[in-house]
Backbone bond lengths (Angstrom), bond angles and torsions (degrees), N, CA, C in turn:
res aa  C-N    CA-C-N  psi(-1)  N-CA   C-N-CA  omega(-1)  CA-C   N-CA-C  phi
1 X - - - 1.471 - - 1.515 108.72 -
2 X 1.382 116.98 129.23 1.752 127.31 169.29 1.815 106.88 -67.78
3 X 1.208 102.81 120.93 1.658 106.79 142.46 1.326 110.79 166.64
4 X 1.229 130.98 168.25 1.203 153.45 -158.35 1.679 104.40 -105.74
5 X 1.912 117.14 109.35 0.977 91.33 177.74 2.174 102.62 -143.28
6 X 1.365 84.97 146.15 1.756 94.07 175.26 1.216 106.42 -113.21
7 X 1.893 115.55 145.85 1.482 132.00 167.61 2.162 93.90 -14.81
8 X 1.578 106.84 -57.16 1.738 97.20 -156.65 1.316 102.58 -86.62
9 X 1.001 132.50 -5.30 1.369 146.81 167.42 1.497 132.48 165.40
10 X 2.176 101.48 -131.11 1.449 93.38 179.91 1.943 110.66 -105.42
11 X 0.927 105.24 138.12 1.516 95.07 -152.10 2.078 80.41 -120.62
12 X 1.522 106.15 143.91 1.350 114.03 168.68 1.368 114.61 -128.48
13 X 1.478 121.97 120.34 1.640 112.49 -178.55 1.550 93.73 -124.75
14 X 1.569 101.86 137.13 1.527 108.62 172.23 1.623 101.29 -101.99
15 X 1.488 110.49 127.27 1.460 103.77 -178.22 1.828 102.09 -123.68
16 X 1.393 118.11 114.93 1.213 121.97 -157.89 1.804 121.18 -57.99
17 X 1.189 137.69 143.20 1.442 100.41 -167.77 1.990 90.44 -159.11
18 X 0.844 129.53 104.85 1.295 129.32 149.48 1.862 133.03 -72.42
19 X 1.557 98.27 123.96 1.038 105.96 -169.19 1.303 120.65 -120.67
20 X 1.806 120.42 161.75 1.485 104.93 -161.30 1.563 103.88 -141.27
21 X 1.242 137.39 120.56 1.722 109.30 173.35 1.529 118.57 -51.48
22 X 1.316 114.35 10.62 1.763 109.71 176.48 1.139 96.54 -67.83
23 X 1.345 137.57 -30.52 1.391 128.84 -131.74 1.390 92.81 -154.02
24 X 1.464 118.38 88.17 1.661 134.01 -157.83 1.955 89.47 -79.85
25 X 1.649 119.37 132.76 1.480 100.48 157.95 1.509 132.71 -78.96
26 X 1.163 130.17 176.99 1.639 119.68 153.34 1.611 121.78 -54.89
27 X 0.801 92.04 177.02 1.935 110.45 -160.02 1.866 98.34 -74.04
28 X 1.231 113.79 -24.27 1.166 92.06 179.42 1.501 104.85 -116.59
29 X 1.337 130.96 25.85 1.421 124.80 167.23 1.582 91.41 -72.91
30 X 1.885 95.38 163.37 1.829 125.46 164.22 1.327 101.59 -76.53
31 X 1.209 91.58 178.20 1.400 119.34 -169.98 1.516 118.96 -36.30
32 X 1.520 126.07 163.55 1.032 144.09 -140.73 1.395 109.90 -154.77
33 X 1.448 123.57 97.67 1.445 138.69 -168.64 1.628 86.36 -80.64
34 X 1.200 144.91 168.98 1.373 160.14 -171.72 1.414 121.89 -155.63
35 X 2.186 115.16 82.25 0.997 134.95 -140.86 1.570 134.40 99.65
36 X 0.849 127.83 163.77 1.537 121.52 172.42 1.527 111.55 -122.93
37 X 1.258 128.37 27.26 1.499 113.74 166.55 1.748 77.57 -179.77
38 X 1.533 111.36 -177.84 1.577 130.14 -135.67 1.764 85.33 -177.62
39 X 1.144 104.94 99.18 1.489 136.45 156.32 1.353 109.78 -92.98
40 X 1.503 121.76 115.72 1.477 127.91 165.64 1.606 107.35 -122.00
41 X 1.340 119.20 131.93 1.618 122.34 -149.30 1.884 65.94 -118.01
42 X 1.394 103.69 146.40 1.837 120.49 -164.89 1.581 79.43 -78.04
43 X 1.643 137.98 -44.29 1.959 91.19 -166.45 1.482 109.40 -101.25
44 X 1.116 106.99 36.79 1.704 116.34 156.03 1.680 116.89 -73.07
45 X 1.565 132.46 125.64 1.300 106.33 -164.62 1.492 101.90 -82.43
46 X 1.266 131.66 -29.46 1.301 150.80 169.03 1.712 128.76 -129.97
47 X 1.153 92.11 160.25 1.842 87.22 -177.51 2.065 96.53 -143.00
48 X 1.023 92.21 140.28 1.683 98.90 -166.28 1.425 95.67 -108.21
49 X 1.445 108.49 156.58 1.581 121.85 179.41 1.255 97.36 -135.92
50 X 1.660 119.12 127.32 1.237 130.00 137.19 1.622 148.71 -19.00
51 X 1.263 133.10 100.17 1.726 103.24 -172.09 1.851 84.73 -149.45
52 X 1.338 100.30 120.86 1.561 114.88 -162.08 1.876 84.09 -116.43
53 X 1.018 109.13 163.04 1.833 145.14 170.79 1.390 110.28 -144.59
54 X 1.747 81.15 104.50 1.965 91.86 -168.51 1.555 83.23 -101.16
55 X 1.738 141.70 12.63 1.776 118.25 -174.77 1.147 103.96 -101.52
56 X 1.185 121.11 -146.39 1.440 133.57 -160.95 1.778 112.91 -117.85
57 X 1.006 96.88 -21.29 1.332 125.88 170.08 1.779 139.84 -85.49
58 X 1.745 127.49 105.71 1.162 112.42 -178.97 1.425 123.75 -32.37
59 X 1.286 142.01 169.40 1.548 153.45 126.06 1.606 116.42 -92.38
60 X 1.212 112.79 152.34 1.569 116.20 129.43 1.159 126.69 -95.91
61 X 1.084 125.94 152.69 1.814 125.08 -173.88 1.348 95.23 -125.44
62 X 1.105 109.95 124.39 1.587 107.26 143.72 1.509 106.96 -128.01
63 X 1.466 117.91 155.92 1.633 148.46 -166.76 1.595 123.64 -145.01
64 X 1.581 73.94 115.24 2.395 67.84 -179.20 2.045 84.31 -147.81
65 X 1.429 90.40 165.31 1.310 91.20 171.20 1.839 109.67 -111.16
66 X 1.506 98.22 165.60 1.568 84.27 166.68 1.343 93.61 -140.33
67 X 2.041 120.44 178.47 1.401 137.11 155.67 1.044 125.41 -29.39
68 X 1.532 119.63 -42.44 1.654 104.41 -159.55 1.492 86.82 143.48
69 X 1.361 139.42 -8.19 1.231 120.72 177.95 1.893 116.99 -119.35
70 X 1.447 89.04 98.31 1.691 99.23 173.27 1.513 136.20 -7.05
71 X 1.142 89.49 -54.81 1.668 117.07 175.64 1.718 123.00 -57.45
72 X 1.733 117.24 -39.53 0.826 110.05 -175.11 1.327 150.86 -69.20
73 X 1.067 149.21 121.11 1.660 133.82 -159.83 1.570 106.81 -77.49
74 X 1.362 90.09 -173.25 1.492 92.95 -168.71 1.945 117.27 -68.39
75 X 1.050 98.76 157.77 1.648 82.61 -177.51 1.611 135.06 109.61
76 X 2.157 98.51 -48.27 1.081 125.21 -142.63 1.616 93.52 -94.72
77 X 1.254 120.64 -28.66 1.345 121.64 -168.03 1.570 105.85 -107.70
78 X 1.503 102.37 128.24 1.367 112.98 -177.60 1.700 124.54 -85.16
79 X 1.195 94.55 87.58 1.529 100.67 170.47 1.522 134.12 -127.63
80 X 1.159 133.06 154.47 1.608 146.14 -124.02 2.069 97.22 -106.83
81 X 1.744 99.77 21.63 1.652 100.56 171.81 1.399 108.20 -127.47
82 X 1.053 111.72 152.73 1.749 124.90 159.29 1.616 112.74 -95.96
83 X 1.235 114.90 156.91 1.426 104.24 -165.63 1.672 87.86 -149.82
84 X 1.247 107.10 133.61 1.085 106.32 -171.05 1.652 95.17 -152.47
85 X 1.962 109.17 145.36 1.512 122.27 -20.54 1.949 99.92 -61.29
86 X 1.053 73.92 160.07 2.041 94.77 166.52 1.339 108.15 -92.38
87 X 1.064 123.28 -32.30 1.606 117.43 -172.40 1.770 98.35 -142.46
88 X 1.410 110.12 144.28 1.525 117.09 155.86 1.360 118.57 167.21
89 X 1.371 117.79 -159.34 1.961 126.72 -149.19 1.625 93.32 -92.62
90 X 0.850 122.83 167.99 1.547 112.07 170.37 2.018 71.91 -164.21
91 X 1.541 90.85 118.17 1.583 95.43 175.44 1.284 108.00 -92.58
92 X 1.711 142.81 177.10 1.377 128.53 171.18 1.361 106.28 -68.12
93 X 1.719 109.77 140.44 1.341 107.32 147.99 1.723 99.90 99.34
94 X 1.352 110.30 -27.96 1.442 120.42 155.53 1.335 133.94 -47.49
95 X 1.421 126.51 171.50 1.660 139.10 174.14 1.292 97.05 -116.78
96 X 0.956 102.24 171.76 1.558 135.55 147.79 1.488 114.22 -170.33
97 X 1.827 102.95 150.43 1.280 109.10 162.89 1.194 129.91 -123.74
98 X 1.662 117.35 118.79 1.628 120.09 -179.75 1.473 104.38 -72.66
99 X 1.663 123.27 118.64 1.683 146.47 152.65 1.721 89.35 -56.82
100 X 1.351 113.17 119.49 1.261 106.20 155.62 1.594 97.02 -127.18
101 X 1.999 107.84 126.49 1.636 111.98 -169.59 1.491 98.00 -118.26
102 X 1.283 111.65 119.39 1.559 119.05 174.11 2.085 107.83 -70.53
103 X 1.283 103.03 120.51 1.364 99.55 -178.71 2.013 132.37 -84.22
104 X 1.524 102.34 27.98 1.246 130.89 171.06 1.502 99.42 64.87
105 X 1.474 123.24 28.76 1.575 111.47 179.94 1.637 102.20 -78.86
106 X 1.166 103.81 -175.89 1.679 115.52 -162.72 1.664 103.77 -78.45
107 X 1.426 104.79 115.49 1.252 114.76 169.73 2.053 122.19 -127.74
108 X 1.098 77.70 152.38 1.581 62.51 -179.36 1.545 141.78 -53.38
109 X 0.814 150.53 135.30 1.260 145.42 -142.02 1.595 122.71 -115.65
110 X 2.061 99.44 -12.54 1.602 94.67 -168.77 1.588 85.38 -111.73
111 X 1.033 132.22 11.75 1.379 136.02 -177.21 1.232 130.93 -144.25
112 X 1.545 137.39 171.96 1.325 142.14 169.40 1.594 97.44 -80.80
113 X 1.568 83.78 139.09 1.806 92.33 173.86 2.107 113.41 -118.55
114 X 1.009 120.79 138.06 1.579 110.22 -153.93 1.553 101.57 -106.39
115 X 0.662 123.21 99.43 2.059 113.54 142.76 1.356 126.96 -104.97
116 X 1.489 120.83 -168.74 1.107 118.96 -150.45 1.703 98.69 -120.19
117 X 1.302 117.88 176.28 1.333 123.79 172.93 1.409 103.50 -140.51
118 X 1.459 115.07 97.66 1.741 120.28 168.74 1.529 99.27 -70.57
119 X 0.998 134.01 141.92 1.597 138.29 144.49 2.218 96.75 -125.32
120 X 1.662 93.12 114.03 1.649 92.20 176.18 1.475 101.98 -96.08
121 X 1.457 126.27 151.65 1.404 129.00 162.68 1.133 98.56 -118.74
122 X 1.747 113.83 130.63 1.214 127.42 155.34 1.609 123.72 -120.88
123 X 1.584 96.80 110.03 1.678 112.47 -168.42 1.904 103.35 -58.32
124 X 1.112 111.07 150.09 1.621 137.61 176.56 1.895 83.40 -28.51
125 X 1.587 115.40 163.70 1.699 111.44 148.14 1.248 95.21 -112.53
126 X 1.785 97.35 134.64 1.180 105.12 162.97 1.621 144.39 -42.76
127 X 1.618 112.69 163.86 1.624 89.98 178.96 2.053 100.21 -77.69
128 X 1.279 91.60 172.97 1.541 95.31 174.22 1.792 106.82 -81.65
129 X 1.326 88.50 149.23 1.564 98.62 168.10 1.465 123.57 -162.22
130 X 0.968 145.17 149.56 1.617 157.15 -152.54 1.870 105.57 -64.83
131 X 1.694 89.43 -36.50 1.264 96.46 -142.47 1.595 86.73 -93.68
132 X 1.273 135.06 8.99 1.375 142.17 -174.22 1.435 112.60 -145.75
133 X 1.693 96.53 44.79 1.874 91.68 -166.79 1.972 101.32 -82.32
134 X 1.486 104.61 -11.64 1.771 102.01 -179.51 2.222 98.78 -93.99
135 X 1.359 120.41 39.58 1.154 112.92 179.20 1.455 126.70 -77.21
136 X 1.168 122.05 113.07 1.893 110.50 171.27 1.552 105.62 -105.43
137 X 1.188 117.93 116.40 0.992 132.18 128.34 2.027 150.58 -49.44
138 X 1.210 119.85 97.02 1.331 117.58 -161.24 1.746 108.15 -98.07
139 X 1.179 89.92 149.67 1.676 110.52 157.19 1.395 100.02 -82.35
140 X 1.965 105.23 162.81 1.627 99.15 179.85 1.779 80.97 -138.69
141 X 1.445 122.67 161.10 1.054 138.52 -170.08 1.495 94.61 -129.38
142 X 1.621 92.32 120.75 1.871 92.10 151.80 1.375 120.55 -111.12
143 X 0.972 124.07 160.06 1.846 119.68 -178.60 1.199 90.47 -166.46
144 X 1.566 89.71 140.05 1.227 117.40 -168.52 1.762 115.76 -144.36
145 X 1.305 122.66 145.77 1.454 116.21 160.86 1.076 142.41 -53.72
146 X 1.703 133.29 119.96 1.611 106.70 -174.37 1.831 100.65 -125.09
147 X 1.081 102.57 111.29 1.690 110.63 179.28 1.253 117.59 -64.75
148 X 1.698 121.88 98.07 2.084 95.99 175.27 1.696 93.98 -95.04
149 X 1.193 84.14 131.47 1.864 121.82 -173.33 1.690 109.28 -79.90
150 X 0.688 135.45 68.86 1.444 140.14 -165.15 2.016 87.67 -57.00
151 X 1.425 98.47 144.00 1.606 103.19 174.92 1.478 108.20 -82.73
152 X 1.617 129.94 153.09 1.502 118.65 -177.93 1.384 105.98 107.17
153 X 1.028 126.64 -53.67 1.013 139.26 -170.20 1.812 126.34 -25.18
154 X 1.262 126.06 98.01 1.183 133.01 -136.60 1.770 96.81 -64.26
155 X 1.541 132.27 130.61 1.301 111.28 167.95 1.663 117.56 104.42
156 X 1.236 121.03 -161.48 1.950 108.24 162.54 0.937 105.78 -151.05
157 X 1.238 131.68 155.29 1.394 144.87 168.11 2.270 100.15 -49.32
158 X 0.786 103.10 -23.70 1.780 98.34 -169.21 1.334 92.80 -97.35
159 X 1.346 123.69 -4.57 1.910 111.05 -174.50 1.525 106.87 -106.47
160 X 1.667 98.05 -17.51 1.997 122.95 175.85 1.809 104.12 -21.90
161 X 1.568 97.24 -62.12 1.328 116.53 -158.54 1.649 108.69 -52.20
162 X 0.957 95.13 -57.41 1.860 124.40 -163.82 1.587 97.33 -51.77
163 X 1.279 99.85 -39.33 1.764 120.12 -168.52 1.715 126.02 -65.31
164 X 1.723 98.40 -3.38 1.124 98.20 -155.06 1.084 85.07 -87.96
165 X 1.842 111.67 178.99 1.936 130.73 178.07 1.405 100.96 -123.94
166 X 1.403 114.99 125.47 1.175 98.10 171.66 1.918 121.39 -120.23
167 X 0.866 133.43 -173.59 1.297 119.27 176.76 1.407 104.79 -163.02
168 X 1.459 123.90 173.34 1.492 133.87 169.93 1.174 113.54 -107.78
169 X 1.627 120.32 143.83 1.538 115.64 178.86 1.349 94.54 -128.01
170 X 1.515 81.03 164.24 1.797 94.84 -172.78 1.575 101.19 -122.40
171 X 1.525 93.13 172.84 1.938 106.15 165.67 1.196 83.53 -166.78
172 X 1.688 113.97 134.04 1.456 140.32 136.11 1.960 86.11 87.87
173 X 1.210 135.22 22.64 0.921 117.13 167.07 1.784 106.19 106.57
174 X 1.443 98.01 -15.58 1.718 99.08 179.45 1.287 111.74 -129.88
175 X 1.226 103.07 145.68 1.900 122.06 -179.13 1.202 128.14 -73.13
176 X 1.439 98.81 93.34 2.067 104.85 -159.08 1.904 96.07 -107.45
177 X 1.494 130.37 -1.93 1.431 107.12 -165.51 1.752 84.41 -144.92
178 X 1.454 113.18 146.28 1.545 109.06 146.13 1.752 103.06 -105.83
179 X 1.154 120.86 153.69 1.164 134.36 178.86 2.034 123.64 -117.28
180 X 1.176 112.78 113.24 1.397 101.51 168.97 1.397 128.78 -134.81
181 X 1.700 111.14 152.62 1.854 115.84 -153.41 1.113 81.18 -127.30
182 X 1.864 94.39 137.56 1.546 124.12 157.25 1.042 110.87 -84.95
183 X 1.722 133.41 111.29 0.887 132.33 136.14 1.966 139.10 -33.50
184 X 1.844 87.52 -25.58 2.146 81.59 -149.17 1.822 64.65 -100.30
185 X 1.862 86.05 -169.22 1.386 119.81 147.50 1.243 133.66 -69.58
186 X 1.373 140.22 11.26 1.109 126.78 178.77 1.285 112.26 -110.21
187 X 1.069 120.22 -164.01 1.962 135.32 172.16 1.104 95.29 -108.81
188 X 1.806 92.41 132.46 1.768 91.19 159.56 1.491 103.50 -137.55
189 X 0.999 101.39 126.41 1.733 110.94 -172.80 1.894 89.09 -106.98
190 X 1.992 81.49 131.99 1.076 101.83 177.31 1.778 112.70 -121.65
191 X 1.047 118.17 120.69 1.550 137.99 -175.14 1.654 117.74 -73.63
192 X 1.645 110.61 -32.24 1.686 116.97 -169.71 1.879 95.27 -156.99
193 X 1.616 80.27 147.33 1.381 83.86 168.00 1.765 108.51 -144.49
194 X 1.261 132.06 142.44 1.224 126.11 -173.11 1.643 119.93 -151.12
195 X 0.888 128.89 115.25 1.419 121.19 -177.99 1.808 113.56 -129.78
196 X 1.493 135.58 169.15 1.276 116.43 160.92 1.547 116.58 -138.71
197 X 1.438 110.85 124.74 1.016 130.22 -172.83 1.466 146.11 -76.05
198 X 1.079 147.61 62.56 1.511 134.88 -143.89 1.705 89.74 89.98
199 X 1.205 159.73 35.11 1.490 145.79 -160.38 1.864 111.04 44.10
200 X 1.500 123.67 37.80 1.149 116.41 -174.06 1.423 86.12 -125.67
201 X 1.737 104.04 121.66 1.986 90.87 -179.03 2.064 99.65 -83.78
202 X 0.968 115.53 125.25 1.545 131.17 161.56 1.693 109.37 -94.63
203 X 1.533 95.02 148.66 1.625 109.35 171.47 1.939 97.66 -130.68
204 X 1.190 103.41 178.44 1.688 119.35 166.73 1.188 104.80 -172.52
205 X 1.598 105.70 145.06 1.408 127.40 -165.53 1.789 95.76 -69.56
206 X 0.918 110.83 164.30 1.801 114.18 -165.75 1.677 81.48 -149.03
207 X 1.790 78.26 174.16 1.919 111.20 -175.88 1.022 98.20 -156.64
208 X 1.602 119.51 178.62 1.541 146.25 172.47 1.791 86.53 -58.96
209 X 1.626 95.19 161.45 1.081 101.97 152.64 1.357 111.65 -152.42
210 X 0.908 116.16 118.70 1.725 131.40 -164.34 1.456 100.89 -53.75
211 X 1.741 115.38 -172.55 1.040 101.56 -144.46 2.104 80.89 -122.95
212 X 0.998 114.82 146.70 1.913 141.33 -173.00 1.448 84.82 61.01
213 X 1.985 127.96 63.94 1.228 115.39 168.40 1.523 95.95 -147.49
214 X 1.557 100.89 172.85 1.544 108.14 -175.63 1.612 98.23 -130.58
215 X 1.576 117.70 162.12 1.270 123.18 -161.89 1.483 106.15 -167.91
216 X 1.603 107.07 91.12 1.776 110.59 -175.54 1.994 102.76 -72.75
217 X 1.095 86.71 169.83 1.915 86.97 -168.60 1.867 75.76 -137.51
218 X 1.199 121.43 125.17 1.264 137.91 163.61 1.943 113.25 -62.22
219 X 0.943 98.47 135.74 1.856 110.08 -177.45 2.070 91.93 -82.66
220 X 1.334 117.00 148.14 1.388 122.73 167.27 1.764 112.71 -61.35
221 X 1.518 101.70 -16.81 1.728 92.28 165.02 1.363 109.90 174.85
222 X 1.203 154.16 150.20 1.225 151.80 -112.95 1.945 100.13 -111.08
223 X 0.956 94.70 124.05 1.904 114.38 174.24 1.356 107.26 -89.63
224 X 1.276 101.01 144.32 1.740 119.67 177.25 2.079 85.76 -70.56
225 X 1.247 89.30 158.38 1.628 92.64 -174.12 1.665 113.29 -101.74
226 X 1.073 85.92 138.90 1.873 106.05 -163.28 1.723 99.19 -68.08
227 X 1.299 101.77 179.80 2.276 106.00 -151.56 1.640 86.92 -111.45
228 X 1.373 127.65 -0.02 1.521 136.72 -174.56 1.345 123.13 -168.82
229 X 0.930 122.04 -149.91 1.284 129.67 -168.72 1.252 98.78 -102.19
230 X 1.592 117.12 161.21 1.624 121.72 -157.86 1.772 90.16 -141.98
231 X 1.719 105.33 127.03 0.969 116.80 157.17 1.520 134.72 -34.79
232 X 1.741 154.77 119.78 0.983 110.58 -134.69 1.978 68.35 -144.48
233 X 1.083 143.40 124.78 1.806 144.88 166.13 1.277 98.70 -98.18
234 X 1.395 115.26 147.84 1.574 117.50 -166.62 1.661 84.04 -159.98
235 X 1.128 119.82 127.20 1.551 123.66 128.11 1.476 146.32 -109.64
236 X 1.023 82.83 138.87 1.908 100.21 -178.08 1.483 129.07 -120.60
237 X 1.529 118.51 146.01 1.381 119.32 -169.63 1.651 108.80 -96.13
238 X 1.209 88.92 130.69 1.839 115.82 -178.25 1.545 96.24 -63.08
239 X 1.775 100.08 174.87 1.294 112.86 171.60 1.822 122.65 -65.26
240 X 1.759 94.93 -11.04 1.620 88.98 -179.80 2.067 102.40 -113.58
241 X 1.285 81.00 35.68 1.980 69.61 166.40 1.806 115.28 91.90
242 X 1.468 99.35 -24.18 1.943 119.25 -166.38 1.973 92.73 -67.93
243 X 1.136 97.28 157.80 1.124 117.76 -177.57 1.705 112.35 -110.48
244 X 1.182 129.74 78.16 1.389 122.30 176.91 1.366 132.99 -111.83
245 X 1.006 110.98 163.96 1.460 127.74 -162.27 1.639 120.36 -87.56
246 X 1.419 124.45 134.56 1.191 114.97 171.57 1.663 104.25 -156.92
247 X 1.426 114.71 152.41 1.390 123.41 -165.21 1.875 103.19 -124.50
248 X 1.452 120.85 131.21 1.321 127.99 157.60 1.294 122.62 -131.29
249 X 1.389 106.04 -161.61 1.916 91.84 -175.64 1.342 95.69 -129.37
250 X 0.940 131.70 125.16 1.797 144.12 173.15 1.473 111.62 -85.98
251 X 0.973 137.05 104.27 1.992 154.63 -178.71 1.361 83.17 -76.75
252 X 1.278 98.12 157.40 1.942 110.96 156.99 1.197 113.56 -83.41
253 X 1.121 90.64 147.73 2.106 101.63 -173.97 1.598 117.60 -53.41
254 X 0.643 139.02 127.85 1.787 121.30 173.52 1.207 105.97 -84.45
């Protein structure tokens, strides 16, 4: 029997977790998402996702997508796919494949549009026993990106990166933000950011940055301002999960 249970009851924790076949688990980890993001190009009729159980142990799976908001359960978020199955057994050592079918509702057309891919695993509940009366048992949450790729689309998702502008901003005379604009349609999720300033190497935490948008990444604390433009290394993850590297030059803002 599936469920999640504590001494005070039934307790559910989603703990977020991205996964990759780079990085195979042990024999008795859950389930196994296959990839880290889900590209569906609009005249594809479907696009299938992977979800393997390399432990020793059944799962239940359930899978739904949502908008953009973490929180939501299945159901709750209105989006234009069917996902099929939504719920089921995943024995050890088994496959399965999630059909995810986009239902041709109105999406934008000059751009990539983003949702998410929950896949929850919930391990067997244990039998009871004396000797494990303080036991918690967890659910694990995967989520993941799913790109719908509109066809036409001026440019490529692999040239996205290269494309960006970046610049330096100031306040009060000192250099507290680098800033960078998407020109294309695509997403470009950025993982690292690093540049060095005056000979001081700086990094800032980074994000996606959607696509005809801009997205400053704050410095850990404000730099005397450099006599030119500052070398700027950035990496970002491709359509297959890779982590790569690319370098521009960021001017100060006028």
């Amino acid at each position: 029997m599936f469920g999640l249970r504590t001494p005070a009851g039934i307790l559910t924790a989603f703990v977020a977790a991205a996964l990759s076949t780079l990085s195979p688990p042990p024999a008795s980890a859950g389930i196994v998402v296959d990839g880290t993001r889900v590209v569906y190009p609009s005249a594809k009729r479907e696009v299938t996702i992977q979800i393997r159980n390399p432990g020793n142990t059944p799962s239940l799976v359930q899978a739904w997508l949502d908008a953009g908001n973490p929180y939501a359960k299945p159901g709750e978020s209105k989006v234009p796919f069917v996902m099929t199955p939504p719920l089921f057994r995943l024995d050890p050592t088994k496959a399965q494949s999630l059909r995810l079918v986009y239902l041709h509702e109105p999406l934008p057309q000059d751009r990539e549009s983003l949702f998410w891919l929950n896949v929850l695993d919930i391990p067997p509940r244990s039998a009871a026993s004396s000797d494990l009366s303080n036991q918690l048992e967890l659910a694990f949450k995967h989520r993941m990106k799913v790109f719908f790729r509109p066809a036409g689309l001026a440019g490529s998702a692999a040239d996205a990166p290269a494309r960006l502008t970046w610049r330096l901003l100031t306040k009060d005379g000192k250099l507290v933000a680098i800033q960078a604009s998407n020109p294309t349609a695509y997403h470009v999720s950025l993982v690292q950011l690093s540049a060095t300033v005056a000979g001081q190497p700086v990094s800032a935490k980074t994000d996606m940055i959607d696509p005809f948008a801009s997205r400053s990444f704050d410095l850990p604390a404000p730099l005397p301002l450099p006599s030119g433009p500052v070398a700027v290394d950035y990496w970002f993850v491709n359509d297959y999960g890779g982590n790569v590297k690319g370098t521009a030059a960021a001017p100060l803002a006028p």
